[in-house]
C-alpha positions, 0 to 999 in steps of 0.5 A, a space after each residue: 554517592 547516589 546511583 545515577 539510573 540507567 535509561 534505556 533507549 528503545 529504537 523507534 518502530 517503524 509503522 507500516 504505511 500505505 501511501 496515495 499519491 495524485 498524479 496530477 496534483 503530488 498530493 501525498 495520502 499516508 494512511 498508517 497502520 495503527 498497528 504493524 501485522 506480525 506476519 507479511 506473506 510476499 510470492 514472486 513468481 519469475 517472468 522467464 522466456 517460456 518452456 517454447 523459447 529456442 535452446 540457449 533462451 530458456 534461462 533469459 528473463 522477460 522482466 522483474 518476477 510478478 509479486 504479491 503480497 499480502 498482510 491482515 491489519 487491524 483497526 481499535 478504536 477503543 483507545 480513542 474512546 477511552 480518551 474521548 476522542 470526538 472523531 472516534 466517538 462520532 464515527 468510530 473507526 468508519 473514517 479510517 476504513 473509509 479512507 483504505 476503501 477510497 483507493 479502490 474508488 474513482 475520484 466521484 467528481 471526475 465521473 460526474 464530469 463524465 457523465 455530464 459530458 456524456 449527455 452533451 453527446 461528448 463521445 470520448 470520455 477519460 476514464 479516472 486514474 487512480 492514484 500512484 499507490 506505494 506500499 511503505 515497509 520500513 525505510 529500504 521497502 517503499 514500492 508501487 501497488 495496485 490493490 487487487 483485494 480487500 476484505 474487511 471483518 467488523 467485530 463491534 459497534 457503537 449504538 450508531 452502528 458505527 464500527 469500533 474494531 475491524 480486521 482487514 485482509 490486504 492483497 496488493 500486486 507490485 507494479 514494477 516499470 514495464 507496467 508504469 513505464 520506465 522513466 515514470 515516477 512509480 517506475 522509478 520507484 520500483 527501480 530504487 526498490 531493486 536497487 535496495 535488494 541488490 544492495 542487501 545481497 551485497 551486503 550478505 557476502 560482505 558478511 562471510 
């Protein structure tokens, strides 16, 4: 009687993302890690009353804690060399860190309208307005970031000069719903995320 083979089923991973989202027209840019860093460092720190508040206000909480988090990523191209793709063999990995770089740019079409209505003698001038930006960790971890640093290594480059492998350090600070506003998108969106972590620690006592 023939063995039937056993197969194994390994869960899907999760890739860590990074999404941009126009606020005017919900246009969605994923860019996704090509490869989920091994370590994520994240500082809370807690928004209380203050050392000067009256007796009894001392433990009040003005709001969420401030949060950071920061992660190095890294970006081969080598693999889509080895599989002749065209994009990589023309750009290399530019197209992907031009893409992470575009975050912390003003839409240039709006800046030039600026400034053509600045010559016309337009006095008020909107400035752009970035993107609603959300850092996506997995399923139960999606909140709205601002990108405060970003520092890029390039380690290799094609006889273009173009870069094939890069190491980038990300700094990102969590914008909760006293910075975007209550009943906003990004807002409601910081919510569900508190609302995730109430549910974990609900969670844990269940566990006892």
């Amino acid at each position: 009687m023939n063995e039937i083979p056993r197969i194994s089923f390994l869960p899907k991973v999760s890739r860590g993302s990074i999404v941009a989202i126009n606020q005017d027209t919900q246009r969605k840019t994923t860019i996704e890690f090509q490869y989920n860093p091994d370590t994520l460092t994240r500082k809370l720190t807690v928004q209380a009353a203050g050392d000067n508040a009256d007796k009894g206000e001392v433990f009040r909480l003005k709001g969420p804690p401030e949060e950071t988090i920061t992660l190095d990523i890294e970006i081969d191209g080598t693999d889509g060399l080895a599989v002749v793709n065209q994009t990589t063999v023309q750009y290399g990995i530019a197209p992907a860190l031009a893409a992470l770089e575009l975050l912390l740019f003003p839409d240039l079409k709006t800046v030039q309208e600026n400034d053509r209505l600045a010559h016309k003698g337009v006095i008020e001038v909107v400035p752009t307005e970035a993107p609603l930006t959300l850092f996506v960790w997995g399923p139960k971890r999606s909140v709205p970031v601002r990108l405060t640093s970003f520092s890029i290594v390039e380690e290799a480059f094609d006889t273009d000069l173009n870069p094939i492998r890069a190491k980038i350090s990300l700094e990102l600070r969590v914008l909760n719903y006293m910075d975007l506003g209550f009943g906003s998108s990004g807002g409601q969106s910081y919510q569900t995320y508190h609302k995730n972590k109430e549910t974990l620690a609900q969670q844990r006592l269940k566990g006892r």
